[in-house]
C-alpha positions in Angstrom: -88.0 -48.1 134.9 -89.8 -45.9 137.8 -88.2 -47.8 139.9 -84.9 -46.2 138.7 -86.2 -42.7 138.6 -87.8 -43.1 141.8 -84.3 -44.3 143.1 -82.6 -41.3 141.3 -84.8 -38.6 142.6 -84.8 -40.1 146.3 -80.6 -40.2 145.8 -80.9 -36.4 144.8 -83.2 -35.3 147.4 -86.0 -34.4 144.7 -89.4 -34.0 146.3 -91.7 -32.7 143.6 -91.8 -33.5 140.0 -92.2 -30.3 137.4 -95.8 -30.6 135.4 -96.3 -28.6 132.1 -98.0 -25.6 134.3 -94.6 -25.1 136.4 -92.5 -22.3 135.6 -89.4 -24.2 135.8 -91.0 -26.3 133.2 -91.6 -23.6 131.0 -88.4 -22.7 131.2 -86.7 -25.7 130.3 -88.8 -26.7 127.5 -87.9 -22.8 126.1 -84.2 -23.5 126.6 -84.5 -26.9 124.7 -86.4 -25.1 121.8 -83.6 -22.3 121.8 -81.0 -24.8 122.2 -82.3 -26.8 119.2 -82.5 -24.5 116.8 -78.9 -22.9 117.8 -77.9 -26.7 117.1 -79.6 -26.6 113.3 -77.9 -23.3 112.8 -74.7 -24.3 113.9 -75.0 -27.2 111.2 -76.1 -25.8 108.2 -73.3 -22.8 108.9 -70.8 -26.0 108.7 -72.4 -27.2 105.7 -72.4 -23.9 104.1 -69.2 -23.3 104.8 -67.9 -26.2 103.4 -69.4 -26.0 100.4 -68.2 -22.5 99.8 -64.6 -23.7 100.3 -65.6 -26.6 97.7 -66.5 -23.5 95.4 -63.4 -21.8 95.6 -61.2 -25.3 94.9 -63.5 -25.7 91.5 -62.6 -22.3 90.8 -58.3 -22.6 91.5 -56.3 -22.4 88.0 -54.6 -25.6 87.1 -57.7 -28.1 88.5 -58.0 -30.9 86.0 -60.9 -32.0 84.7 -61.4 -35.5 87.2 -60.9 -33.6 90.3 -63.2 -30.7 89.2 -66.2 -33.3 88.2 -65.3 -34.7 91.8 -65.8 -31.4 93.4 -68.5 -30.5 91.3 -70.4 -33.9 92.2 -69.3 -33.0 96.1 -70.7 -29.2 95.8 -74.4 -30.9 94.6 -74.2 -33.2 97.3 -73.7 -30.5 99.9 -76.3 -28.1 98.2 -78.9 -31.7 98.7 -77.3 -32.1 102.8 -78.1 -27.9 103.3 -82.0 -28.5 102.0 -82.6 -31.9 104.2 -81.1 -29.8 107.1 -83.3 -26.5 106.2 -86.6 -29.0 106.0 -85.5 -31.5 109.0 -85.2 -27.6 111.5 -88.8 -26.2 109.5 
């Protein structure tokens, strides 16, 4: 596998590696930590969202009683995806 990378970086003209004590290091493990938790945020507002609009459908006149024990089972299954995503980001 060095090999490769070697290969790469001597294709790309790159002379020096970054160590954990560069600044450009720094700076891209702080952009990776920001970009990470954007990503988590971005997913639980999806969840969220869609378990709000499964709220509002269980709450429409006229929904029978099967389709409202499916959204209602859908709805807890959301509420369980939201907590593994809050607990996977803590």
């Amino acid at each position: 596998e060095m090999n490769v990378v070697d290969d790469i970086e001597h294709r790309m003209g790159i002379t020096e590696r970054w160590h954990p004590q560069d600044v450009k290091y720094q700076e891209g493990l702080a952009y990776l930590t920001n970009w990470r938790f954007i990503q988590a945020v971005e997913h639980l507002q999806g969840l969220v969202i869609q378990r709000l609009f499964e709220l509002a459908k269980a709450n429409i006149a006229g929904t029978g009683y099967k389709l409202r024990q499916h959204i209602s089972s859908a709805i807890s299954r959301r509420s369980a995806a939201i907590r593994t995503a809050l607990e996977k980001y803590n």
